[in-house]
N, C-alpha and C positions, 0 to 999 in steps of 0.2 A: 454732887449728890451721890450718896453711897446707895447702893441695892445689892440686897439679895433676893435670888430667886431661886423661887422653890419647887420646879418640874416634879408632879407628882401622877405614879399612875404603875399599873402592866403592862408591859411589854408582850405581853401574850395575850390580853384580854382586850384583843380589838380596838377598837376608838376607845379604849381607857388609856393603853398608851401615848396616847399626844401630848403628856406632858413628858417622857422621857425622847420624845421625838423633837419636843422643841428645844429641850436639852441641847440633845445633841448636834441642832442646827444655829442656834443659837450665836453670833461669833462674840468674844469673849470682847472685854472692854475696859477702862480702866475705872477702878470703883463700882464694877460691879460682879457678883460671885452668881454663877448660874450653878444650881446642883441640880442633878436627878436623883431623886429620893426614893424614887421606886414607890412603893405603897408605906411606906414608916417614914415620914414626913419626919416625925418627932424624935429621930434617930442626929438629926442635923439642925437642932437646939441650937449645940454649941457653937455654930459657926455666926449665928443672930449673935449670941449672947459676945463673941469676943471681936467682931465686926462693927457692931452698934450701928447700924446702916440709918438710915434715914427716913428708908420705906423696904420691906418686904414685899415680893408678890409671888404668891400662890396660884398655879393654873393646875387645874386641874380636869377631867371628865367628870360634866354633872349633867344629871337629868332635870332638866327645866321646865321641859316641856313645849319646844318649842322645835323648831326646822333642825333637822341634823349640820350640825356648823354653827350655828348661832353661837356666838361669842357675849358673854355680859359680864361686867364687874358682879359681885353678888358683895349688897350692903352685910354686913354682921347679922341685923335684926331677918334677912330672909334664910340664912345659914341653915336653919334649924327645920324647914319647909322643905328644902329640896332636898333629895337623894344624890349621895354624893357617894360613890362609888367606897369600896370597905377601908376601912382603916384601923389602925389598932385604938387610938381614940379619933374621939369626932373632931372634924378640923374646927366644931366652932369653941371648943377648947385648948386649941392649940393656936387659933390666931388670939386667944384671950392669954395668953401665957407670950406668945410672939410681942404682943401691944408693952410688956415691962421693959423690952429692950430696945424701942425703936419708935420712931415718931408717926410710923402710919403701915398698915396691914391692909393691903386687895385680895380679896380671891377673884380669881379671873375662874370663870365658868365656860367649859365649851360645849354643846348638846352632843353627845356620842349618838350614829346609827345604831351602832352593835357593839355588844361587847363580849363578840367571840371573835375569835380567827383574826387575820390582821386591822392594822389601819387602815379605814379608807380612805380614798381619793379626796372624799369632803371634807374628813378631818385635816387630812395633810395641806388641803388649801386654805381650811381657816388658822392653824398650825402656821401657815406660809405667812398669812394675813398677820397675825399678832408677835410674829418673829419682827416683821416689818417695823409695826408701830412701837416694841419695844426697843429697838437697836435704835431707830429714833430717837427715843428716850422722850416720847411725847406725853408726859405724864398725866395732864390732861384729859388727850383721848383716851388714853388708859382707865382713868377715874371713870369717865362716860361713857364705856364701852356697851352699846347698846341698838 
């Protein structure tokens, strides 16, 4: 199975960076591409477009509402409910443009504490937690992350 994945966030903006943290932790693998995209998601189009992967998954810092660390897939249809930290478009336009090239789209949502000053501790253990299950390649739990 091909994946790309798409670590999205600040590096400077607290618990919004745990996507460029799982980036970075992430160990590489065959048939799958991890990027860190920083906050311009939509900057690294072309790498869906000439990969044609299987499945995309998007992690991102989202407000939920719910325990700081909380990890959930977020369906499409709730996309537009939560606050998803700034982007130049909205991600639920960009997994709709992601769906022309690829047989299935996850946003993985983490609850941020803060988003100032660094990563915390919580983030970096739920961070820890979903580096696990993906290097797995447990697609499943993945789907039902909740």
């Amino acid at each position: 199975m091909k994946v790309v994945i798409l670590c999205i966030g600040n590096r400077l903006g607290g618990d919004d960076g745990i996507g460029p943290y799982i980036a970075d932790h992430l160990p590489s693998a065959n048939n799958r591409w991890i990027i860190d995209c920083g906050v311009a998601p939509e900057n690294y189009t072309s790498i869906v477009r000439q990969q044609k992967p299987d499945l995309v998954i998007l992690i991102d810092a989202v407000d939920m509402h719910l325990p700081p660390g909380s990890i959930r897939n977020i369906p499409a249809d709730h996309i537009g409910t939560m606050h998803i930290s700034t982007h130049n478009i909205p991600l639920s336009v960009l997994i709709k443009y992601l769906k022309t090239f690829t047989n299935d789209v996850l946003l993985i949502g983490i609850q941020p504490e803060t988003m100032n000053g660094s990563l915390t501790l919580t983030l970096k253990k739920s961070g820890d937690k979903l580096i696990k299950i993906i290097d797995q390649m447990n697609i499943s739990k993945i789907q039902h992350l909740s």
